[in-house]
C-alpha positions as CSV (number, residue, x, y, z in Angstrom):
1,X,-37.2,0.3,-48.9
2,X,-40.6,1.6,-47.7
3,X,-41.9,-1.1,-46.3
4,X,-41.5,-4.4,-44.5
5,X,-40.3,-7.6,-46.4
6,X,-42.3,-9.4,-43.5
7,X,-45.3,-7.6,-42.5
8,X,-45.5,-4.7,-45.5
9,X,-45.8,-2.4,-42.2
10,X,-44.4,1.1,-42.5
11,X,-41.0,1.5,-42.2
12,X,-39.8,5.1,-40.1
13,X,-35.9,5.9,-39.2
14,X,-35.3,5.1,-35.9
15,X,-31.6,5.1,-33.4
16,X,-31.3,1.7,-32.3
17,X,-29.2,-0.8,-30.2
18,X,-27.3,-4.0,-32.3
19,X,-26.1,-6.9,-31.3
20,X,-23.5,-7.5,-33.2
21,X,-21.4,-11.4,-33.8
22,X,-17.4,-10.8,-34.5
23,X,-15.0,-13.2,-34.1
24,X,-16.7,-15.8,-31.5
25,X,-18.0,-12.3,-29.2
26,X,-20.8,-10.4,-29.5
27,X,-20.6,-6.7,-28.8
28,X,-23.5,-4.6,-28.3
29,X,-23.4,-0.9,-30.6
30,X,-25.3,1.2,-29.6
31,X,-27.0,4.7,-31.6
32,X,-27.2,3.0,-35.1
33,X,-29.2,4.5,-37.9
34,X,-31.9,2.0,-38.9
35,X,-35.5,2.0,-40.3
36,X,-37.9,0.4,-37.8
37,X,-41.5,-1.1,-39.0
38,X,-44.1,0.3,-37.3
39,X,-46.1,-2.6,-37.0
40,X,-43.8,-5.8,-36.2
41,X,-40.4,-3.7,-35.0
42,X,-38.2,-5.5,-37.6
43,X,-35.4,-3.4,-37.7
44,X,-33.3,-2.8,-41.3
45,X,-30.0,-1.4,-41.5
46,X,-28.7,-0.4,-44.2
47,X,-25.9,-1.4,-46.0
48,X,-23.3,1.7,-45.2
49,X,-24.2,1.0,-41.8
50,X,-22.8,-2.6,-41.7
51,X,-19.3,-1.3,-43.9
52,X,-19.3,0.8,-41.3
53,X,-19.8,-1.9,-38.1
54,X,-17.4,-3.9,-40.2
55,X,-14.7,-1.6,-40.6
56,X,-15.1,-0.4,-37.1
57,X,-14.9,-4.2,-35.3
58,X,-11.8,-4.9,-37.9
59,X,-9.8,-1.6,-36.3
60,X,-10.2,-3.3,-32.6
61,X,-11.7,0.3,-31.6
62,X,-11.9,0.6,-27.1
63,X,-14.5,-1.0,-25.8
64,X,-16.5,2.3,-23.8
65,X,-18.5,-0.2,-21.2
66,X,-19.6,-3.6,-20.6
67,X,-23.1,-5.3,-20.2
68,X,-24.3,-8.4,-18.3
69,X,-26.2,-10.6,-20.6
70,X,-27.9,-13.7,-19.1
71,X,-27.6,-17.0,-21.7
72,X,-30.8,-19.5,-22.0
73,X,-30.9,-22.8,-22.8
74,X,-32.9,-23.6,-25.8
75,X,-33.4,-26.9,-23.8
C-alpha cells in the first residue's frame, strides 16, 4: 500500500508504539514496524507484524515495564 485508505496521503515507514487488546488487557508494544500517512498519521501495520504480536502475546513473553494509563468516561 502506497497510500491512505482514508485520506490517500502518503504513506512513509515509520517505528511506532501499539496498543494492543489480548485477553481482557491491553499491553502497550513498543518499536513496531508500520507505514505512517503523512497527512492524517493513520498508522498500517502489516500483516507479518500482527502474526508476529499474535504469536508473541500467545507465548506469555515478560512483561519489561509498566505504564500508568488514565481511563475516561465516554459520559
Amino acid at each position: 500500500m502506497e497510500r491512505c485508505y482514508f485520506c490517500n496521503g502518503k504513506l512513509f515507514p515509520r517505528k511506532v508504539d501499539h496498543l494492543y487488546s489480548w485477553k481482557e488487557q491491553v499491553f502497550l508494544i513498543k518499536g513496531l514496524d508500520a507505514e505512517v500517512c503523512e497527512q492524517c498519521g493513520e498508522e498500517y501495520l502489516g500483516a507479518d507484524i500482527l502474526e508476529h504480536i499474535d504469536s508473541v502475546m500467545a507465548k506469555g513473553r515478560e512483561v519489561k515495564e509498566f505504564v500508568y494509563i488514565p481511563v475516561l468516561s465516554a459520559n
